[in-house]
C-alpha positions as CSV (number, residue, x, y, z in Angstrom):
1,X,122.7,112.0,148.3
2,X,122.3,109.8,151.2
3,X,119.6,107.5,151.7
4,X,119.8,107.4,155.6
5,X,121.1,110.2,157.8
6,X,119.9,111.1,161.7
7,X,119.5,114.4,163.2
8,X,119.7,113.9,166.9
9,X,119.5,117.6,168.8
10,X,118.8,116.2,172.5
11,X,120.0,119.6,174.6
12,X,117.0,121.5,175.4
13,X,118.2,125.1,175.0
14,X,117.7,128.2,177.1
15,X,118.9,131.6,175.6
16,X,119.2,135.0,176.8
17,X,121.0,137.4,179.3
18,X,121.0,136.2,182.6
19,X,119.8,133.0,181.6
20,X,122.5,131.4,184.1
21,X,119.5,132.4,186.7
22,X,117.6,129.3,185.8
23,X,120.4,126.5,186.5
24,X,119.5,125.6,190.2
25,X,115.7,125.4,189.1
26,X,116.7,123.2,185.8
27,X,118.9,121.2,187.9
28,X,116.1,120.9,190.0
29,X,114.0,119.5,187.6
30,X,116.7,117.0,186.5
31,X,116.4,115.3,190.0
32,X,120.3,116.2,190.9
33,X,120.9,116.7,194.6
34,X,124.4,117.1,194.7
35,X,126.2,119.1,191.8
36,X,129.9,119.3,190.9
37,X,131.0,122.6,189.0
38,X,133.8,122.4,186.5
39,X,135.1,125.2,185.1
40,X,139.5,126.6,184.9
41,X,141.5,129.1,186.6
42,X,141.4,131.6,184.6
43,X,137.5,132.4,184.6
44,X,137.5,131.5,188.3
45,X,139.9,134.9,188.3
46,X,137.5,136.6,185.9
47,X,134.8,136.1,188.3
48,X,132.3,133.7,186.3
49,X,133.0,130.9,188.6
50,X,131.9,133.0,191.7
51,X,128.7,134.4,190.0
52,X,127.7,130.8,189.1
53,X,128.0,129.5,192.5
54,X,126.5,132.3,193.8
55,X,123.2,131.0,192.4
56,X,123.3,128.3,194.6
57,X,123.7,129.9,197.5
58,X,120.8,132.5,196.7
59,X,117.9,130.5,195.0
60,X,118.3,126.8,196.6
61,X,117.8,128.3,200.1
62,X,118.1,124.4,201.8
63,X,115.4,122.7,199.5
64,X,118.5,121.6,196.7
65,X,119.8,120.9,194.4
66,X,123.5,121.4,196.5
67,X,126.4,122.7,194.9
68,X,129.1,120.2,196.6
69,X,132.4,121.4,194.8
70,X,133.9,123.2,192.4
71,X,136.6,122.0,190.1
72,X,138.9,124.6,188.6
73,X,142.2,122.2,187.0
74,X,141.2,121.9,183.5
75,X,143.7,122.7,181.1
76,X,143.5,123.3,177.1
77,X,142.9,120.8,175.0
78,X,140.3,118.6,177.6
79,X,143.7,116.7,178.5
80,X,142.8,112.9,179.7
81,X,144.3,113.5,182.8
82,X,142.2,116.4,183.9
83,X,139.5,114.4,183.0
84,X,140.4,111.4,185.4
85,X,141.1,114.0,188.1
86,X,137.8,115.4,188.0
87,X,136.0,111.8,188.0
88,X,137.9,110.7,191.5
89,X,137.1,114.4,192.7
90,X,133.2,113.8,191.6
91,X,133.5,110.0,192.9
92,X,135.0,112.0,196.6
93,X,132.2,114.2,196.7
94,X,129.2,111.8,196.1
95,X,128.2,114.6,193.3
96,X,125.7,113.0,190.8
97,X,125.1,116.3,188.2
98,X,127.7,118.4,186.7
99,X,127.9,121.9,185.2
100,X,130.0,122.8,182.8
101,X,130.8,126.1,182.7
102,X,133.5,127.3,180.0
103,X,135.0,127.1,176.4
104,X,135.0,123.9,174.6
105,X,137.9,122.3,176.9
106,X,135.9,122.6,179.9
107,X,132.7,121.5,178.2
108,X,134.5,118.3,176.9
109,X,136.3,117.4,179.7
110,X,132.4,117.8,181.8
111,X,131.4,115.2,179.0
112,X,134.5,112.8,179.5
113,X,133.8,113.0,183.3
114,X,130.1,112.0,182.5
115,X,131.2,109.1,180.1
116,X,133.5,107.9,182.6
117,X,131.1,108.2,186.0
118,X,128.2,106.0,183.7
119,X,131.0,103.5,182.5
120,X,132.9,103.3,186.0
121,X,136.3,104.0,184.3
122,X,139.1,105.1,186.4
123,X,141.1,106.2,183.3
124,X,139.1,107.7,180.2
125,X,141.9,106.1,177.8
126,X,140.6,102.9,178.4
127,X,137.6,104.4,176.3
128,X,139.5,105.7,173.5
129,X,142.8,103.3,173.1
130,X,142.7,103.8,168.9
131,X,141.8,107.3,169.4
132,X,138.2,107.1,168.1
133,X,135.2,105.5,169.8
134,X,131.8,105.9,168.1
135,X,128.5,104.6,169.8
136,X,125.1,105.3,168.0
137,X,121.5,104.3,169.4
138,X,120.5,101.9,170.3
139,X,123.7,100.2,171.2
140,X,124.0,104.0,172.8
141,X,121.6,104.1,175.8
142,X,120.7,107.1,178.1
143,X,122.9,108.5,180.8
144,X,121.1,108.9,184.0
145,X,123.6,111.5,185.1
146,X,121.7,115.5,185.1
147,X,124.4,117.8,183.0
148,X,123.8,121.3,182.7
149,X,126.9,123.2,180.3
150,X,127.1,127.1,180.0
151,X,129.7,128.2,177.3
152,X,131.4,131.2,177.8
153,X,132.8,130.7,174.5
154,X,131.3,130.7,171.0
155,X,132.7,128.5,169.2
156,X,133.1,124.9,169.8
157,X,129.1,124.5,170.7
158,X,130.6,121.9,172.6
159,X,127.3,122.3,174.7
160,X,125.0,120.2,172.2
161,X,127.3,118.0,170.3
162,X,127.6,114.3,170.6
163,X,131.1,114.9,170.4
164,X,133.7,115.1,173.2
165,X,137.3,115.9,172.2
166,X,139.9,114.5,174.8
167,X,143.6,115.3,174.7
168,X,145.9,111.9,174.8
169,X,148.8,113.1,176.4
170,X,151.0,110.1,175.8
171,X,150.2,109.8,172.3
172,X,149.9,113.7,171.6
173,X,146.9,112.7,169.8
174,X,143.6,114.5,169.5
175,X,141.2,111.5,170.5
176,X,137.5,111.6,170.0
177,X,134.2,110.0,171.8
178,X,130.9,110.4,170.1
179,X,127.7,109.3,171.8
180,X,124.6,110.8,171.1
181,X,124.0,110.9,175.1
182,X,127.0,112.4,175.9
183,X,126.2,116.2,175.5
184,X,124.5,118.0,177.6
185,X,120.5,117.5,178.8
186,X,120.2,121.5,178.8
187,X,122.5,124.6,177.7
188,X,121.7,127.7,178.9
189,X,123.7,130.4,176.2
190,X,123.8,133.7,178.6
191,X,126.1,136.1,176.7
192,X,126.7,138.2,180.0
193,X,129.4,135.6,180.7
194,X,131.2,136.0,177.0
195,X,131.6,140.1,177.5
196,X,135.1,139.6,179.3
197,X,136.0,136.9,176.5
198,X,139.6,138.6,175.0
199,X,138.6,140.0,171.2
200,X,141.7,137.7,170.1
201,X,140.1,134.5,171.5
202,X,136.5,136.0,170.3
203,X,138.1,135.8,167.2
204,X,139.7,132.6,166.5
205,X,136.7,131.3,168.5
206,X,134.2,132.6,166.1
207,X,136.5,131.2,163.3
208,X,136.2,128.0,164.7
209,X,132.4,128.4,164.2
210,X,132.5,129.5,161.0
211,X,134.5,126.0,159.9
212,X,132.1,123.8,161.5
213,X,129.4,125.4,159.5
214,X,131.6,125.7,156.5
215,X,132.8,121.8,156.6
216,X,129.3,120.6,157.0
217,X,127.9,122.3,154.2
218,X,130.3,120.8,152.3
219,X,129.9,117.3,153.4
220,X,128.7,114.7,150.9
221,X,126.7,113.6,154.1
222,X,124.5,116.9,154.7
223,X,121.0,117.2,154.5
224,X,118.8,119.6,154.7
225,X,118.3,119.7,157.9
226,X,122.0,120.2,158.2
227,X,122.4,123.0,155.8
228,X,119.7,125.0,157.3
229,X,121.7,125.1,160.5
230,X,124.9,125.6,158.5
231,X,124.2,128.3,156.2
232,X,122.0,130.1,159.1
233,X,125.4,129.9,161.1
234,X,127.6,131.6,158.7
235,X,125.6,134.9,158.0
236,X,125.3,135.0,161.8
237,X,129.3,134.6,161.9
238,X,129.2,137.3,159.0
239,X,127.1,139.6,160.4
240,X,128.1,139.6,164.0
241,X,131.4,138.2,164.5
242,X,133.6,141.4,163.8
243,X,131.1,143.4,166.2
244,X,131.2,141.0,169.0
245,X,135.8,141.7,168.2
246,X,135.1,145.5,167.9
247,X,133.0,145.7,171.0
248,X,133.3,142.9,173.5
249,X,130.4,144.3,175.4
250,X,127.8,144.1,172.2
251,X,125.1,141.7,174.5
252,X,123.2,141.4,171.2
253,X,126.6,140.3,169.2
254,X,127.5,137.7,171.5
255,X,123.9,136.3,171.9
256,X,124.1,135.4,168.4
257,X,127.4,134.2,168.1
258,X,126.3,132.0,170.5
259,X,123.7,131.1,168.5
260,X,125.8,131.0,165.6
261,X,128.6,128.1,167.7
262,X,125.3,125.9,168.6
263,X,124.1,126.1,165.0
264,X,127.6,125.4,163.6
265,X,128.2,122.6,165.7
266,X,124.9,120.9,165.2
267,X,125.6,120.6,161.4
268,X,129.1,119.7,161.5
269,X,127.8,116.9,163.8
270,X,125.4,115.4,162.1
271,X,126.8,115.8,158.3
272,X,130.3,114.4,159.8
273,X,132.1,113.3,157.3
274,X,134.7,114.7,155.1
275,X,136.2,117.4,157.5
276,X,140.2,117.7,155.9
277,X,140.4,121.4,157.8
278,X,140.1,119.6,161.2
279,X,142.4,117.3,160.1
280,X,144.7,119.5,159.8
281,X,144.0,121.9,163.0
282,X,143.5,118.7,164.8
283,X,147.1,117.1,164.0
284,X,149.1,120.9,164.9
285,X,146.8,121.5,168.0
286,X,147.7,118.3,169.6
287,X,151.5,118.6,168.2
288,X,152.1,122.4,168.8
289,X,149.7,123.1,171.1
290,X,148.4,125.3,168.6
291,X,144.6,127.0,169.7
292,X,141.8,125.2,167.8
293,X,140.2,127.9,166.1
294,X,143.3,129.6,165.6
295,X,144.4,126.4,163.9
296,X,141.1,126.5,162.2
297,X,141.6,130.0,160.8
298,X,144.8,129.6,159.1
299,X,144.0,126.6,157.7
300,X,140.3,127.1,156.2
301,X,141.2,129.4,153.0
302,X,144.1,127.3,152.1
303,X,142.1,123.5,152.0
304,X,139.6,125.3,150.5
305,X,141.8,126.0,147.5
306,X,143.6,123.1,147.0
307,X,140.4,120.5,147.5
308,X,138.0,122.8,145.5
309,X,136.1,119.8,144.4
310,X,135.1,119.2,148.2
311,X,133.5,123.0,148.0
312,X,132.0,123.6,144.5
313,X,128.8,122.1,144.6
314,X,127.6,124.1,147.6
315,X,129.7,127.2,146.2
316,X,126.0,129.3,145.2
317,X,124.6,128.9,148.7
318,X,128.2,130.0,150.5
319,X,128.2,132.4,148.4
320,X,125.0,133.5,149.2
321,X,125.6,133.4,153.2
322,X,128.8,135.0,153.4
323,X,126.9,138.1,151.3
324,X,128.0,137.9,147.8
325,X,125.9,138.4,145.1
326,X,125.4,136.2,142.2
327,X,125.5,137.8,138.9
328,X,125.1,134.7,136.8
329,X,128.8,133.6,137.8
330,X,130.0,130.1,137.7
331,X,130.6,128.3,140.9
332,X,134.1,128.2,140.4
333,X,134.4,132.0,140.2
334,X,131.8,132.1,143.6
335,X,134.0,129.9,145.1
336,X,136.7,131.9,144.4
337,X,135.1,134.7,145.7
338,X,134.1,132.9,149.5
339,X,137.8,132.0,149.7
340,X,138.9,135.7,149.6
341,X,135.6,136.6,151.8
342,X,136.9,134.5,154.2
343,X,140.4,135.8,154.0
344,X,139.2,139.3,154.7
345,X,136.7,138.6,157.4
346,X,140.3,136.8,159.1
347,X,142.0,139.5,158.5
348,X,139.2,142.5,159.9
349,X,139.4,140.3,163.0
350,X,142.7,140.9,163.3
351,X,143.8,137.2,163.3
352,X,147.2,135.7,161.2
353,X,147.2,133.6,157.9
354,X,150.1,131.8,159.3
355,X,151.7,130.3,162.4
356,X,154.7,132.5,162.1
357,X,153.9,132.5,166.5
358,X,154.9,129.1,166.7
359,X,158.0,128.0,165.0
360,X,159.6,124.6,163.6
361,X,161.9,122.6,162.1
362,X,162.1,121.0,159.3
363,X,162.7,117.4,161.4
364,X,158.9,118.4,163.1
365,X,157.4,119.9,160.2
366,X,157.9,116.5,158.3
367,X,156.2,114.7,161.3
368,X,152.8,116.8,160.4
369,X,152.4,114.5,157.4
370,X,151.8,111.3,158.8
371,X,149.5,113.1,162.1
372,X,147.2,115.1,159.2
373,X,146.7,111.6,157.6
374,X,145.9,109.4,161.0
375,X,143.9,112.2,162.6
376,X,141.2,109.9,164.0
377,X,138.5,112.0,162.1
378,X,140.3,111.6,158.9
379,X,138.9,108.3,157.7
380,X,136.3,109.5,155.6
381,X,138.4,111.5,153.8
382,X,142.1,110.2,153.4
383,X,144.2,112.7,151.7
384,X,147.6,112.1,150.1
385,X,150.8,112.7,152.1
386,X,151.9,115.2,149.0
387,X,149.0,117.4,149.3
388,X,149.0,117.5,153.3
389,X,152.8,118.4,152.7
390,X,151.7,121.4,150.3
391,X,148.9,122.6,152.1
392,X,151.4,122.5,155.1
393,X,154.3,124.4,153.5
394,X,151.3,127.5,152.5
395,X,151.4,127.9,156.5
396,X,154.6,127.0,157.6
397,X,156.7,128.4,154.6
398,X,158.3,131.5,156.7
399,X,158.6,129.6,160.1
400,X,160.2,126.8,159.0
401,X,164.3,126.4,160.4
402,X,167.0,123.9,159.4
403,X,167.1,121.6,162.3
């Protein structure tokens, strides 16, 4: 039990299909006149980009705001050079609003670019040079810069944390910014633009969710604040993640697995504390290049069983939200239970309990031991290089080669 804790949920959030209709009004309202759209390549081919922009050109009709560009070069990960590309491009253009509109990579790099247009950086590494900076209120202060973010995604809720992730290329290090005025003022969740989203990135996606929620309950920093959000997050995932897989075009599905992401996100961010599965996916995404919630899927079930203690006082209400009944059981048997819940739910979704996909040696396996332990988000919870090593060899055991 803590005796201080914040909840700080600043996005104003706007929910339902063909909510992307509002933006130029919202933006309106924010006071932008000149709006720079970030999004990547491969949503600019799946048409999202072009029916975005389109709303410019069909509701502003000459009073603003004025969609002045469009940047499409944003890579996985939110890598620090994107992110210093888009700030010259937004510096060239005179824009003074952005709209993010994409997964979490797109959505942090929107963030960085913000961060870095209030600060006047030229390079966003300057922020970030021991790979964590952390800036509460009121030391924090307001960013006078209107930021709409539309996820076409659900699972990073990247839209409403105070978190933005940015990739380090030269130290291949996962590096983190939090700020409570760094996310977005408003997200508007239209699950039109998730339909296309592939089932397996729907699915490691989702996972991601689900360990946000999962990690927060489990934080000796949540509240109950947090674990309304949390618990609230993982029936959704539950209940509507393997339909939104099965049947990409289920509106209802992926409305609340939006729902689900935002909710996810929101406790993670504000019970942040001990978070040993990011570790973990943190350290092989930024080494391997490894997909987040993929990452996050393979690990989850497997910290879960070898830091139990981290999960057993909240085992009755996981329990609970993942749909198992209590029959008088101990929590060490519900816990039990969750674990191999989870393990199903993976597998219905058709995603791996391995990384049998990406293969390595022995030599770069080792080097996972000391990047689990520095992760930048591992300070609260340190963990000893001998259980990192055996939580490592449960995933790596078959891909492993002699070097």
């Amino acid at each position: 039990m803590t005796t201080l804790a914040n909840f700080w949920l600043r996005t104003a959030i706007y929910t339902g299909s063909n909510a992307r209709a509002l933006v130029p009004d919202l933006f309106r309202g924010l006071g932008a006149k000149r709006v720079l759209l970030l999004s990547d390549r491969g949503l600019e081919q799946a048409g999202v980009v072009e029916k975005v922009a389109d709303l410019f050109r069909l509701t502003t009709r000459g009073v603003g705001p004025e969609l002045a560009g469009i940047f499409l070069d944003i890579r996985q990960d939110a890598e620090s050079e994107c992110v210093n590309e888009a700030v010259r491009y937004a510096r060239e253009i005179g824009a003074d609003a952005l709209l993010a509109v994409g997964g979490g990579s797109v959505l942090d790099t929107a963030k960085g670019v913000k961060y870095a247009l209030f600060k006047g950086l030229r390079d966003i590494k300057e922020a970030i040079p021991g790979g964590l900076r952390y800036e509460s209120f009121p030391q924090a202060q307001f960013m006078p810069i209107p930021h709409i973010a539309i996820p076409t995604t659900a699972g990073t809720g990247s839209e409403v944390s105070p978190i933005a992730v940015i990739y380090n290329e030269e130290l291949r290090l996962k590096t983190n910014i939090i700020n409570p005025f760094i996310n977005a003022d408003v997200a508007v969740l239209d699950p039109d633009l998730t339909v296309g989203l592939p089932p397996k990135v729907t699915a490691f996606t989702g996972m991601d969710a689900l360990t946000h929620a999962i990690e927060a309950l489990a934080s000796p920093m949540a509240t109950a604040l947090t674990d309304a959000c949390a618990l609230q997050a993982i029936r959704l995932i539950r209940d509507y993640l393997p339909e939104a897989v099965r049947d990409g075009g289920d509106i209802r599905a992926r409305l609340e697995m939006l729902h689900a992401s935002l909710l996810g996100i929101t406790a993670f961010s504000f019970a942040l504390n001990a978070i040993p599965v990011h570790n973990f996916a943190h350290a092989y995404g930024a080494m391997f290049r490894i997909p987040h919630g993929l990452a996050n899927a393979v690990f989850l079930p497997v910290v879960m069983e070898a830091i139990p203690e981290l999960y057993l006082p909240k085992a009755k209400l996981l329990a609970q939200a993942l749909g198992i009944y209590d029959h008088g059981q101990g929590n060490e048997a519900l816990l039990v239970k969750s674990i191999e819940r989870i393990r199903q739910l993976r597998d219905d979704i058709g995603l791996p309990a391995d990384f049998a996909d990406y293969p390595m040696t022995e030599e770069q396996f080792a080097a996972t031991i000391p990047a689990v332990a520095s992760d930048p988000a591992a300070i609260s919870f340190p963990m000893p290089p001998e259980l990192i090593r055996a939580i490592g060899e449960r995933v790596v055991k078959l891909t492993v080669e002699k070097g």
